[in-house]
C-alpha positions as CSV (number, residue, x, y, z in Angstrom):
1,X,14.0,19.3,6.9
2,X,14.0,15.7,6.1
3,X,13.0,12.5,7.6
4,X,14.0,9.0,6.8
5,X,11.4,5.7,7.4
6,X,8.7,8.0,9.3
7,X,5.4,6.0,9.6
8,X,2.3,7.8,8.5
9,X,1.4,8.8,12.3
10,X,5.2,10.3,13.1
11,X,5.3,12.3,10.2
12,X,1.9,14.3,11.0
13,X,3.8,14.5,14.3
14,X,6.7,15.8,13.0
15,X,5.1,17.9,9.9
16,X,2.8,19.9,13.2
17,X,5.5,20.5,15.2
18,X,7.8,21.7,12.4
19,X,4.9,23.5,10.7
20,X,4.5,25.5,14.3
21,X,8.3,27.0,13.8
22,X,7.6,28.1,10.6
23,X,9.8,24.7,9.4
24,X,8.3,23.0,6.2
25,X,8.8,19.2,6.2
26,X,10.3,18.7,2.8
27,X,11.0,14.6,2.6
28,X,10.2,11.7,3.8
29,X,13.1,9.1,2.5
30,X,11.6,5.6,2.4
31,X,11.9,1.9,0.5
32,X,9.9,2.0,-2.6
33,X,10.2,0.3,-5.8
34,X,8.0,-2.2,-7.7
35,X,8.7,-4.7,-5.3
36,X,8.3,-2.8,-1.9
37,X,5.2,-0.9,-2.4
38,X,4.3,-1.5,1.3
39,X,4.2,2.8,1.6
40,X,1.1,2.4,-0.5
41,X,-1.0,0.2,2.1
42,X,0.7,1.6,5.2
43,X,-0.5,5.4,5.0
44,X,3.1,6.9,4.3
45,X,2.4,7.6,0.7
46,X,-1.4,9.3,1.4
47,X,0.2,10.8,4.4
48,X,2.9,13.0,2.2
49,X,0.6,13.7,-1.0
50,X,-1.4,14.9,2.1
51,X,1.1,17.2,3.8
52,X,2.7,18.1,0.5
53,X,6.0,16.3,1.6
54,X,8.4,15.0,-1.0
55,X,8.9,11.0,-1.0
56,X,12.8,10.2,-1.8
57,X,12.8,6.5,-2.9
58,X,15.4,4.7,-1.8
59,X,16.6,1.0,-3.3
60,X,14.3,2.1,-5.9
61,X,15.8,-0.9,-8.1
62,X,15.5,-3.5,-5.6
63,X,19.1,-3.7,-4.7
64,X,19.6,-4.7,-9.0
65,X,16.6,-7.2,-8.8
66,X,14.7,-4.8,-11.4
67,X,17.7,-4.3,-13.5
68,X,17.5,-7.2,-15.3
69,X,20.8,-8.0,-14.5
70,X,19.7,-11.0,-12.6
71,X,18.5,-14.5,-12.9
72,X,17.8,-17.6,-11.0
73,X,21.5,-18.5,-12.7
74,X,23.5,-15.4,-12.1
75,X,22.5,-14.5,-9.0
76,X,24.3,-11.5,-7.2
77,X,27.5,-12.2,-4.7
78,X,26.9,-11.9,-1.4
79,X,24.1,-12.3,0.7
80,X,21.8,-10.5,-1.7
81,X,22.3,-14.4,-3.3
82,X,20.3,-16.1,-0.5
83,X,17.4,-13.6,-0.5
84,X,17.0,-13.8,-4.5
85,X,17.5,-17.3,-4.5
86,X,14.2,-19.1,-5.2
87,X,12.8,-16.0,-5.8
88,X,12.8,-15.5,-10.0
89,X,9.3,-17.6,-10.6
90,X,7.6,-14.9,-9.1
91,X,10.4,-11.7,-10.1
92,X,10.9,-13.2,-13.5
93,X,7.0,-11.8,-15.2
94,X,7.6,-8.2,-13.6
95,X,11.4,-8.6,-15.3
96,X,10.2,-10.1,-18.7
97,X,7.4,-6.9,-18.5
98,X,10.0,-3.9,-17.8
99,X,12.0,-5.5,-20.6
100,X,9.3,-5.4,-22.8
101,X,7.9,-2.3,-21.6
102,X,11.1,-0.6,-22.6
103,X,11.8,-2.2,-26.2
104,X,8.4,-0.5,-27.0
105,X,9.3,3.2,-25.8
106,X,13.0,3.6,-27.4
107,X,14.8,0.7,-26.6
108,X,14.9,1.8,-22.8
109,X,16.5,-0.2,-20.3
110,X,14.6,-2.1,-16.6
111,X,16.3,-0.2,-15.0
112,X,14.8,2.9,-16.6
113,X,11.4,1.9,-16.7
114,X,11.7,1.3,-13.2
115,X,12.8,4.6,-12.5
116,X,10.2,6.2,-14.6
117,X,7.6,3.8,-12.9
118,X,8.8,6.3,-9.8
119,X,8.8,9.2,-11.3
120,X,5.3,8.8,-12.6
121,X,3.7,8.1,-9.2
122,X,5.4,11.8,-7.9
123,X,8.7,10.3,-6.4
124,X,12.3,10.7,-6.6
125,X,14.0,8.0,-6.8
126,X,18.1,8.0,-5.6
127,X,19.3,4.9,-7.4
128,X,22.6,4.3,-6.5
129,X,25.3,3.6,-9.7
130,X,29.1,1.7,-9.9
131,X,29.1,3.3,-13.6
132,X,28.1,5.5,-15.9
């Protein structure tokens, strides 16, 4: 069984009551990425290394912020253009750092430095992708 955006005290809930039917609790799908790290703080992430329950990041490029494909002058379509907007004096270190980051380990891309940022702390992350 999986859950999706269970707060640390729901998942112990949910983990004891499938744990009583012989049910393991495999997942807990939640926002995490460089930017949303708020499972960190909240008890979530502690709460599944606890319970040995898988954490399935989801957005875990930021809706393309950590791809590098954006900048204070190309910003997305859409709305995603409002919430970015204003935004890259703060974004544009993290982005300059993943960039860098990844021209010393093989010419890797944000995006997959991102990932492997993930991947490292015991996640998996479910990018989603337009192309190959």
């Amino acid at each position: 069984v999986g859950v999706s955006n269970y707060p640390a005290k729901r998942l112990r809930q949910a983990h004891k009551a499938l744990a009583a039917r012989g049910v393991p609790l495999a997942t807990n799908q939640v926002q995490y990425s460089l930017l949303h790290r708020n499972i960190e703080k909240n008890g979530v992430k502690e709460a599944c290394e606890e319970l040995g329950v898988g954490i399935l990041a989801y957005s875990p490029l930021a809706q393309g912020v950590l791809t590098g494909r954006y900048s204070a002058s190309n910003l997305p379509k859409g709305p995603r253009a409002n919430i970015m907007r204003g935004r890259f004096d703060e974004l544009d270190p993290l982005l300059d750092g993943l960039k860098e980051m990844g021209e010393k380990h093989g010419g890797k891309s944000q995006s997959q430095v991102a990932l492997n940022w993930l991947v490292a702390k015991g996640t998996i992350p479910i990018p989603g992708a337009r192309n190959a």
